[in-house]
PAZANU-658175 format. One record per atom (N, C-alpha, C): x, y, z. Coordinates in steps of 0.1 Angstrom, whole numbers, padded with zeros to 4 digits, always signed. Example, Ala and Ser with C-alpha at 12.3 -4.5 7.8 and 13.67 -1.06 7.14 Angstrom:
# PAZANU-658175
+0132-0057+0078
+0123-0045+0078
+0132-0033+0078
+0128-0022+0071
+0137-0011+0071
+0129+0000+0079
This chain:
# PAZANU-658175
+1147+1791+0051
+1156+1786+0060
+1150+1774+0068
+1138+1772+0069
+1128+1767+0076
+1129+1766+0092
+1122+1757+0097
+1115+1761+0110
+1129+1752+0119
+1134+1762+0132
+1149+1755+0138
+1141+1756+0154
+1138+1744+0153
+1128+1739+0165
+1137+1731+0175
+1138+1737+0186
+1147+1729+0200
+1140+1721+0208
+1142+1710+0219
+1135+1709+0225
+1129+1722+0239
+1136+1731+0240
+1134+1741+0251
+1122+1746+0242
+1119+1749+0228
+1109+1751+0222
+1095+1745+0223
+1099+1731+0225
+1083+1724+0229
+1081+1726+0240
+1090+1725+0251
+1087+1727+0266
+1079+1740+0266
+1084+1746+0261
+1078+1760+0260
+1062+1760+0263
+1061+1752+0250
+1049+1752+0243
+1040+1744+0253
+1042+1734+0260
+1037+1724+0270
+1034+1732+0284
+1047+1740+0288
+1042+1746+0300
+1034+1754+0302
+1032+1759+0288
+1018+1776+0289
+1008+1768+0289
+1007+1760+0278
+0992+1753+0279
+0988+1748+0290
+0998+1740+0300
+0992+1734+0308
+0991+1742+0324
+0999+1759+0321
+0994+1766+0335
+0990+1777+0325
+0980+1781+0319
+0976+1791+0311
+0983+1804+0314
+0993+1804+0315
+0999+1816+0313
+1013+1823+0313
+1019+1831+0309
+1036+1832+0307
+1042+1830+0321
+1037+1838+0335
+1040+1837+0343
+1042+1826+0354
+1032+1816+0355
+1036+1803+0361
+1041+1795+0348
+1041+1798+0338
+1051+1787+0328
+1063+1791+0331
+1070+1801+0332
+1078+1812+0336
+1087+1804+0347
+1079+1806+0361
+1081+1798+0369
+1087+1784+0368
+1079+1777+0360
+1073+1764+0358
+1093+1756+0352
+1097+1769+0341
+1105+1766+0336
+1118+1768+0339
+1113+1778+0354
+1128+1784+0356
+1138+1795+0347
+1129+1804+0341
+1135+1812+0334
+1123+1827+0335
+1129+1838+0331
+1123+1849+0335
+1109+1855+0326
+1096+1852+0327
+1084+1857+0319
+1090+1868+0306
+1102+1876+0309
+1106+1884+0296
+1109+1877+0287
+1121+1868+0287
+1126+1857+0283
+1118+1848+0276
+1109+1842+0283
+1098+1835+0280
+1090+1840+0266
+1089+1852+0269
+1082+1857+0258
+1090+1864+0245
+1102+1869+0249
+1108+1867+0238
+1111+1853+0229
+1113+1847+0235
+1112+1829+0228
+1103+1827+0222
+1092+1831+0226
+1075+1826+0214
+1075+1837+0207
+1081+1849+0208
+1078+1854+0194
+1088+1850+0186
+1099+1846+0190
+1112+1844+0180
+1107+1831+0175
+1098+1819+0181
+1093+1810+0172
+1085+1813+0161
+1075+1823+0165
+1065+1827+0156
+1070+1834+0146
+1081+1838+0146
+1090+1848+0137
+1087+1838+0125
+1100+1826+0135
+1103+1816+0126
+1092+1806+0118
+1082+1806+0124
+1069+1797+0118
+1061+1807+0110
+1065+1820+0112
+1051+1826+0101
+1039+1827+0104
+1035+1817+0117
+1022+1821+0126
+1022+1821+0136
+1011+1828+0142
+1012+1830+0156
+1007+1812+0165
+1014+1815+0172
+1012+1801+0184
+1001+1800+0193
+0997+1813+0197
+0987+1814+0205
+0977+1828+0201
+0963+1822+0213
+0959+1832+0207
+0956+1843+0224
+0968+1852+0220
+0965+1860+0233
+0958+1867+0239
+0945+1872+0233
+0934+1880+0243
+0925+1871+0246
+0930+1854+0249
+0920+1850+0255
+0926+1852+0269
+0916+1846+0280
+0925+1844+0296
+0914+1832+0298
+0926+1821+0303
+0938+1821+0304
+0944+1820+0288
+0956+1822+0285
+0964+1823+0271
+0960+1806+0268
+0956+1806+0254
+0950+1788+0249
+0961+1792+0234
+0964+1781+0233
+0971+1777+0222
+0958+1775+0206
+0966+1785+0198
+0963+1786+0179
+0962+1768+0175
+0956+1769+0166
+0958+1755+0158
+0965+1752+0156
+0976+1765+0148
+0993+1762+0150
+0998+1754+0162
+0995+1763+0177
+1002+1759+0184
+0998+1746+0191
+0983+1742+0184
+0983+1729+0187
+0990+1717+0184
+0992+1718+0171
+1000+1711+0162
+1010+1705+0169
+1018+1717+0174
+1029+1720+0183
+1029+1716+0196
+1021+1715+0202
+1014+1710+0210
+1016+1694+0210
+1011+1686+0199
+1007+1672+0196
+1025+1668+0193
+1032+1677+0188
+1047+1673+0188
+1055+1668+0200
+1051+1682+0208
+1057+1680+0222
+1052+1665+0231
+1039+1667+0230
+1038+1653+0235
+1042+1643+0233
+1044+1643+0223
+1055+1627+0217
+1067+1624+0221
+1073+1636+0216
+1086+1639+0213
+1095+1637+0230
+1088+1648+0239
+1091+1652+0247
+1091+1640+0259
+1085+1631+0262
+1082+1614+0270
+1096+1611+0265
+1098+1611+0250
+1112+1599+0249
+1124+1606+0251
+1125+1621+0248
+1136+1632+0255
+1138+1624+0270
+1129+1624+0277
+1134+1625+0293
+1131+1610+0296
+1126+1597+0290
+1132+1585+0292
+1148+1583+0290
+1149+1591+0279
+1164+1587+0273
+1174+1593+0284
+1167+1605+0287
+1175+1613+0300
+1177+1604+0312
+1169+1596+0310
+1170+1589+0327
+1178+1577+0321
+1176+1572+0310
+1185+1561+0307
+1204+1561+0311
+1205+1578+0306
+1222+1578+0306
+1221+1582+0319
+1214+1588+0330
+1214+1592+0345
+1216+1579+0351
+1209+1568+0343
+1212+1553+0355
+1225+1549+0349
+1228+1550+0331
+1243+1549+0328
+1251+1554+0340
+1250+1565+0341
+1259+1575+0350
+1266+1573+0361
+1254+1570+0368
+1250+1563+0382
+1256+1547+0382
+1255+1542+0372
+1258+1529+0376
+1245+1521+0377
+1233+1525+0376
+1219+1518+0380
+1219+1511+0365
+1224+1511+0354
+1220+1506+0342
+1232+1502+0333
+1232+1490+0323
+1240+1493+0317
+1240+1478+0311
+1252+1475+0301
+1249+1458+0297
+1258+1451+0303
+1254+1438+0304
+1265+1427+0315
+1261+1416+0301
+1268+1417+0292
+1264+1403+0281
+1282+1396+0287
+1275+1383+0292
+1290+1372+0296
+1283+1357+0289
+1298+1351+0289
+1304+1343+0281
+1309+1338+0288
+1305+1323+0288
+1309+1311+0297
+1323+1304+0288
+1333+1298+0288
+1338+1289+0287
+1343+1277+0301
+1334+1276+0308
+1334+1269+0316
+1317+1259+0315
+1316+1248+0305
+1303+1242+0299
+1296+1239+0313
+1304+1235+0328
+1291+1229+0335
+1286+1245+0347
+1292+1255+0343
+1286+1268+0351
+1277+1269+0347
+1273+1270+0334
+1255+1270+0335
+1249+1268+0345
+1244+1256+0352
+1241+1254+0362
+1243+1264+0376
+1255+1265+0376
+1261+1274+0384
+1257+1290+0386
+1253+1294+0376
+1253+1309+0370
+1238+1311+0372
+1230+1304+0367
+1216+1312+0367
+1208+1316+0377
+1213+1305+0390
+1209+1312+0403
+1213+1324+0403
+1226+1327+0400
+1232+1340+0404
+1225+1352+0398
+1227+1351+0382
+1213+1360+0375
+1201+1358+0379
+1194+1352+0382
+1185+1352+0386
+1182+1362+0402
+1191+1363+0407
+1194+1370+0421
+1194+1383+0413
+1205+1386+0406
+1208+1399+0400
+1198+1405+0392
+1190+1398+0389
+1183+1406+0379
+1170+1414+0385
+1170+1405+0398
+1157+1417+0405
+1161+1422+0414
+1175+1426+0419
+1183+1438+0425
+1184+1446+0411
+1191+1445+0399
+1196+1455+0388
+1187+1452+0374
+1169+1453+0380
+1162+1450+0369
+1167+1458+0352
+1173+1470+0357
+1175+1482+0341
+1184+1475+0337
+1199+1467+0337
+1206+1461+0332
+1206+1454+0324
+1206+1452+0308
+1207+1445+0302
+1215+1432+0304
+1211+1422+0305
+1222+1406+0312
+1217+1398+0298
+1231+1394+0291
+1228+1381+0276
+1239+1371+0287
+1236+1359+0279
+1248+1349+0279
+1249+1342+0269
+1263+1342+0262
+1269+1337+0256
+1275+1325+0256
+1272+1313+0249
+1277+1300+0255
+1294+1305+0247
+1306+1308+0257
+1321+1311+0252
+1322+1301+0246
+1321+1283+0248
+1326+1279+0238
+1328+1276+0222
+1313+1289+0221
+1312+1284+0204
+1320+1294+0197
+1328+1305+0204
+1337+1312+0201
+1353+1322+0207
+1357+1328+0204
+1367+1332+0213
+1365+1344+0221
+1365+1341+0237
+1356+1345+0244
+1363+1360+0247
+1377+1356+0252
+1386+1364+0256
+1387+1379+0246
+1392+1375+0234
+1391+1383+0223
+1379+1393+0222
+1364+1388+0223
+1354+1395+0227
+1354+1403+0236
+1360+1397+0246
+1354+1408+0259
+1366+1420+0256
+1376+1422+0253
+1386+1431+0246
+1382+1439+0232
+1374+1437+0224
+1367+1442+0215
+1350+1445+0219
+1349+1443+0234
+1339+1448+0237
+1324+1442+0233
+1321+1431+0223
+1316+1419+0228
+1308+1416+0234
+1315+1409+0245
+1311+1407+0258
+1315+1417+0268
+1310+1418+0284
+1317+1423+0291
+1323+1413+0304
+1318+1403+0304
+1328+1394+0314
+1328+1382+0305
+1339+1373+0309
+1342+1360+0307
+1345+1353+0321
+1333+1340+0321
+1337+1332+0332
+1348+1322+0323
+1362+1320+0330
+1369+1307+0329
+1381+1303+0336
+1384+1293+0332
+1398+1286+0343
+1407+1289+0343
+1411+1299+0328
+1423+1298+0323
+1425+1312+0324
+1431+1319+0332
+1438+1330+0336
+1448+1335+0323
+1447+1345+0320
+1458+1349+0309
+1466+1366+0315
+1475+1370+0311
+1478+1382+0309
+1476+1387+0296
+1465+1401+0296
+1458+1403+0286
+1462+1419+0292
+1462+1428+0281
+1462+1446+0287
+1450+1449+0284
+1447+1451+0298
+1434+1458+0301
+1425+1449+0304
+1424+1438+0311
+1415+1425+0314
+1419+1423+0325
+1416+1419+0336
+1413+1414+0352
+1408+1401+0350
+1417+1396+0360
+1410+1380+0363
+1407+1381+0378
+1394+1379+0379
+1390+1377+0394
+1382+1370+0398
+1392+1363+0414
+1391+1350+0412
+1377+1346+0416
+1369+1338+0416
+1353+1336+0423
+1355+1322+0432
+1360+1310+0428
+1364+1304+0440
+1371+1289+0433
+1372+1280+0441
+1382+1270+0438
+1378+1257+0437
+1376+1246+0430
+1371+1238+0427
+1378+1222+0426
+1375+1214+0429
+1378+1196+0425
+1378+1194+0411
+1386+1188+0404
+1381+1176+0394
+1381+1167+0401
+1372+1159+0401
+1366+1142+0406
+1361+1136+0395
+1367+1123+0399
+1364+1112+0390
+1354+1105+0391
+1342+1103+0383
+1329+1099+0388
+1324+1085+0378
+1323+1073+0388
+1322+1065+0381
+1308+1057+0388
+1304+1042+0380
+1293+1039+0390
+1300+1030+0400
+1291+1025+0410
+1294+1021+0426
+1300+1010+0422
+1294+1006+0407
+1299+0985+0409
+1314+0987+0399
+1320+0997+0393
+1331+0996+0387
+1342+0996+0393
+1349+0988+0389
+1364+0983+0394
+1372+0996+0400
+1374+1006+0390
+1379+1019+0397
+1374+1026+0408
+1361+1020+0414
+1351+1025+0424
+1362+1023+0434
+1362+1011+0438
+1375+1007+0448
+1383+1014+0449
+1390+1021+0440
+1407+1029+0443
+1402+1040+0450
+1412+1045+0462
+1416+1057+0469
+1415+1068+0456
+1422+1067+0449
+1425+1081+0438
+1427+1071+0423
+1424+1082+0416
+1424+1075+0398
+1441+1083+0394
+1445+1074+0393
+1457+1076+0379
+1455+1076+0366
+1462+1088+0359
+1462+1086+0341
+1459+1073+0339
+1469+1064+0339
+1469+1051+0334
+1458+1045+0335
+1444+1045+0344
+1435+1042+0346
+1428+1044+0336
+1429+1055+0327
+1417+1057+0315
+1415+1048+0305
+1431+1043+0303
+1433+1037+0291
+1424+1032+0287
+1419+1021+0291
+1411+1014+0290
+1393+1017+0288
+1391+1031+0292
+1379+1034+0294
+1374+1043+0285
+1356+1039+0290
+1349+1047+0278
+1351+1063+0287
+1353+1073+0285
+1357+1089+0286
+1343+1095+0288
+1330+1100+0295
+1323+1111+0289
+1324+1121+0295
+1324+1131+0282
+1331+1143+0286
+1313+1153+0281
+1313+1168+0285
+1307+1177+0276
+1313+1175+0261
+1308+1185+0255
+1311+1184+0238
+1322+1197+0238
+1331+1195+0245
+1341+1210+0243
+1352+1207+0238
+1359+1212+0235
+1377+1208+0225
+1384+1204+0241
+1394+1196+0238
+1401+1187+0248
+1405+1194+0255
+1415+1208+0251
+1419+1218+0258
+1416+1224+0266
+1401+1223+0272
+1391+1230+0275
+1388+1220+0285
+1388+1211+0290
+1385+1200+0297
+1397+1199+0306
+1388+1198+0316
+1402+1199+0327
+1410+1183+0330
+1403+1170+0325
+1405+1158+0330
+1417+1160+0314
+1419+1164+0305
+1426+1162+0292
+1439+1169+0296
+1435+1185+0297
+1443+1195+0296
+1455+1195+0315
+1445+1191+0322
+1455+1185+0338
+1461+1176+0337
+1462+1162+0332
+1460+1148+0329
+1460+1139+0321
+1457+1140+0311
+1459+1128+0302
+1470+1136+0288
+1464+1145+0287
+1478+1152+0276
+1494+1151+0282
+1492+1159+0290
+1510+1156+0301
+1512+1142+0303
+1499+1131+0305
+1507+1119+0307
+1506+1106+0293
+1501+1121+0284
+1501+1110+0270
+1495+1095+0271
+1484+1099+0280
+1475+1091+0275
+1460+1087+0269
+1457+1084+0262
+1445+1087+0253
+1432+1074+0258
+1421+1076+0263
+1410+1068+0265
+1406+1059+0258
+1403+1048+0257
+1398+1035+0248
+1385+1044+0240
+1377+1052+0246
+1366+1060+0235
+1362+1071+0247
+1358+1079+0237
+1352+1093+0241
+1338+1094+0237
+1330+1099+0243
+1320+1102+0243
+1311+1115+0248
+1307+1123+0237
+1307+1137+0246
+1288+1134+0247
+1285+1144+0255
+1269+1146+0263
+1268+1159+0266
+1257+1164+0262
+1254+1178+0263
+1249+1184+0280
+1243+1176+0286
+1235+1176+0297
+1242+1165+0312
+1247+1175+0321
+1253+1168+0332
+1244+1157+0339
+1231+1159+0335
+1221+1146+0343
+1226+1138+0333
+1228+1139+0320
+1228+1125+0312
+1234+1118+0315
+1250+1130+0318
+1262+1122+0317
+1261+1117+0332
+1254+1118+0343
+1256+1109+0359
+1240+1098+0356
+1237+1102+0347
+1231+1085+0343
+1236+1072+0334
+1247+1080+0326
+1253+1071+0319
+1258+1065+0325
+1268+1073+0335
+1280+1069+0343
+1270+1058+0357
+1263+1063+0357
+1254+1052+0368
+1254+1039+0362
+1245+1041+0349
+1243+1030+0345
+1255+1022+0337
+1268+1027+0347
+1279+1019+0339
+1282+1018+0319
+1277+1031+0316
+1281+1032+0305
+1295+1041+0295
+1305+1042+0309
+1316+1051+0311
+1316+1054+0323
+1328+1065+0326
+1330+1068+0338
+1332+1086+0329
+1336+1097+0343
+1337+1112+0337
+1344+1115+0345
+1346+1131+0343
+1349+1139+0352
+1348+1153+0354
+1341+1155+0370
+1334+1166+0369
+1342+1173+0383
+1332+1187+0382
+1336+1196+0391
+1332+1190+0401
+1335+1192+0416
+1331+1181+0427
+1316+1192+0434
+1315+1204+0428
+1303+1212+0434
+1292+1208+0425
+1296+1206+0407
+1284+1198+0397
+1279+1182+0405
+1292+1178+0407
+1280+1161+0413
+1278+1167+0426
+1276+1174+0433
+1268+1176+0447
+1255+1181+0442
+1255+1192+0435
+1245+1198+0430
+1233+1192+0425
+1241+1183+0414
+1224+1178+0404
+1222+1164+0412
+1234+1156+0420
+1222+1145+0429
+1213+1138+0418
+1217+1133+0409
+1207+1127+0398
+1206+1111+0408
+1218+1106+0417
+1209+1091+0419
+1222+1092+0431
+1222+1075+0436
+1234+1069+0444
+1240+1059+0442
+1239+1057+0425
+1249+1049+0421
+1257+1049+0416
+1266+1061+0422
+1278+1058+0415
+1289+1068+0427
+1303+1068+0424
+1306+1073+0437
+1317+1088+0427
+1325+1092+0440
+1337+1101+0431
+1354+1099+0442
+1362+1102+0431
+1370+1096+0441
+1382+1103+0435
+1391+1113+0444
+1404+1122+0433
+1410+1118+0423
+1412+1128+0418
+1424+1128+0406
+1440+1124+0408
+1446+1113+0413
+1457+1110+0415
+1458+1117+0436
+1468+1109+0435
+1468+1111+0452
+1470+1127+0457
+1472+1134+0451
+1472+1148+0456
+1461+1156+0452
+1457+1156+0443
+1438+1158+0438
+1442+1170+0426
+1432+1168+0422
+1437+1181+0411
+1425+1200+0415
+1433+1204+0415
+1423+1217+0419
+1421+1227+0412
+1409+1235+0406
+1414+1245+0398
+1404+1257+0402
+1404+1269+0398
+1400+1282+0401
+1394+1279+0391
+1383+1292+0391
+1372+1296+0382
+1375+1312+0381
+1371+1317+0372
+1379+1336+0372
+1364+1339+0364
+1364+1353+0366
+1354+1364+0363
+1364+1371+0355
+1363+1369+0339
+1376+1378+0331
+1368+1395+0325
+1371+1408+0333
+1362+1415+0331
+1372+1425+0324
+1368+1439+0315
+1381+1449+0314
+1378+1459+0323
+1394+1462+0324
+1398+1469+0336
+1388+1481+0342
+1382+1490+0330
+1372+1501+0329
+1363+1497+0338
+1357+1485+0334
+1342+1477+0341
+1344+1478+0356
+1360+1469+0358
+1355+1463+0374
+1348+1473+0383
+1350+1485+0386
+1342+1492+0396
+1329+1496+0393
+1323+1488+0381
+1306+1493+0376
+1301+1489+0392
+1292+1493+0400
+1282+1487+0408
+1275+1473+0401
+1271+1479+0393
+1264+1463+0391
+1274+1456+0387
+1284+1458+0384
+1297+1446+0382
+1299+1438+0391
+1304+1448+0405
+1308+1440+0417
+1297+1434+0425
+1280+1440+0423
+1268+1427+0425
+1273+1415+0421
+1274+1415+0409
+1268+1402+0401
+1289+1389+0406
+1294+1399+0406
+1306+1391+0414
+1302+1385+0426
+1303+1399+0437
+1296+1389+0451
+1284+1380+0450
+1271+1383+0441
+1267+1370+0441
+1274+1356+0437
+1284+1360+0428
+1287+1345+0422
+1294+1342+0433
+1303+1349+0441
+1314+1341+0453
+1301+1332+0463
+1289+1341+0467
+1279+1338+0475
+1275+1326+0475
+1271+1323+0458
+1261+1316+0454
+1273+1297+0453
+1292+1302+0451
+1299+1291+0451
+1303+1285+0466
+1301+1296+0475
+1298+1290+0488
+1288+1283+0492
+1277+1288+0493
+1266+1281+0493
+1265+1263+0485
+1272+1263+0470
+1277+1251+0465
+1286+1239+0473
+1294+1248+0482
+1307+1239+0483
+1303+1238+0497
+1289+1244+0503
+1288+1237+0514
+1298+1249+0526
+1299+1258+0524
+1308+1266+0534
+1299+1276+0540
């Protein structure tokens, strides 16, 4: 039948050795010295040899039970890490936060925040996913990811949008460009212009998807940039004009040549959302790593 070894088996075996005797193992284990001793003969049944050798004092463990012995100690360390792993599951102390941006200039935005969060909720597994290289939403609903930062609010079953705070598109051009002058930029304004954008699909872009698509207008050239300093050096150095979040040109301050000035006379505004499923939102470390982001978009906007 062979040998049907528990872990209450090794414990066994670890408590006598280390208080030489049934009765403070007994103790040790919370179970009654009779008990105790019926269990090591019912192992020794089962092993065919004896475990200990009993007329010593204090009681020392057989070769056998050394053996047995050298098991427990292995075995037994990763039993009760793993124990504590699903206790901080349990609790809320542990667990994974893998999120997915579709919003390209939060980067910036976000790592302060992780970086806050990760030495309050060091056990937490935290990945990020750049959302634009795939469908972000879809993931966090097949479990994926567990949050999605983005602009675009959807009704989804079983997904929360919540909100983190509210943002400018600005038009950012350099100081000697003609459009520098105007109170506010109009569609019509682009026509003519070189566009740089991040490298994301049009839809995705709030100057396309607020503005130039509804007024069916298309830019003289586009030009995408991976890196927000590039793009406020280009735009400095009068090599295009852009448009950014109005907390990204506060933030990176790459120079003072160039200015920002709204999106048409009423300004364009948009939210930023934390897309989480509904299960999550009340994780503790969920609503951390939320209050830091509202914290950390105040602190941005100057509030």
């Amino acid at each position: 039948m062979g040998l049907h070894l528990e872990f209450r088996h090794l414990r066994t075996i670890k408590a006598i050795h280390e208080y030489g005797g049934l009765a403070r193992a007994a103790d040790q284990l919370n179970i009654t010295q009779s008990a105790l001793s019926h269990q090591i003969k019912g192992l020794e049944d089962q092993a065919g040899v004896e475990l200990f050798v009993r007329r010593s004092r204090p009681m020392r463990l057989s070769a056998a039970g050394l053996r047995l012995l050298r098991l427990a100690e292995q075995v037994l360390p990763q039993v009760e890490a793993m124990e504590a792993e699903f206790s901080a599951l349990k609790t809320g102390r542990a667990g994974r936060l893998h999120i997915a941006i579709e919003c390209h200039a939060c980067f910036e935005w976000l790592f302060p925040v992780l970086e806050a969060f990760r030495k309050s909720w060091p056990e937490v597994d935290v990945d990020i996913r750049p959302g634009l290289a795939f469908d972000a939403l879809p993931a966090l609903i097949k479990e994926e990811v567990d949050l999605v930062v983005s602009s675009d609010p959807e009704e989804l079953p079983g997904v929360e949008f919540i909100e983190l705070f509210d943002y400018a598109a600005v038009f950012v051009a350099a100081s000697s460009h003609p459009l520098a002058e105007k109170a506010f930029i109009e569609p019509e304004d682009f026509r003519d212009q070189t566009l740089i954008t991040y490298p994301v699909e049009r839809s995705r872009l709030d100057i396309f998807s607020q503005l130039l698509i509804p007024a069916k207008v298309e830019p003289a050239a586009v030009r995408q940039v991976e890196l927000t300093a590039m793009i406020l050096l280009l735009v400095a150095s009068n090599r295009g004009v852009s448009v950014l979040p109005d907390w990204v040109v506060r933030e990176v301050k790459y120079s003072s040549d160039y200015v920002t000035r709204p999106l048409t006379r009423e300004g364009v505004t948009r939210s930023l959302y934390a897309a989480v499923r509904s299960d999550d939102r009340d994780k503790p470390f969920m609503r951390e790593l939320i209050a830091l982001a509202r914290t950390e978009a105040h602190r941005l906007q100057g509030l």
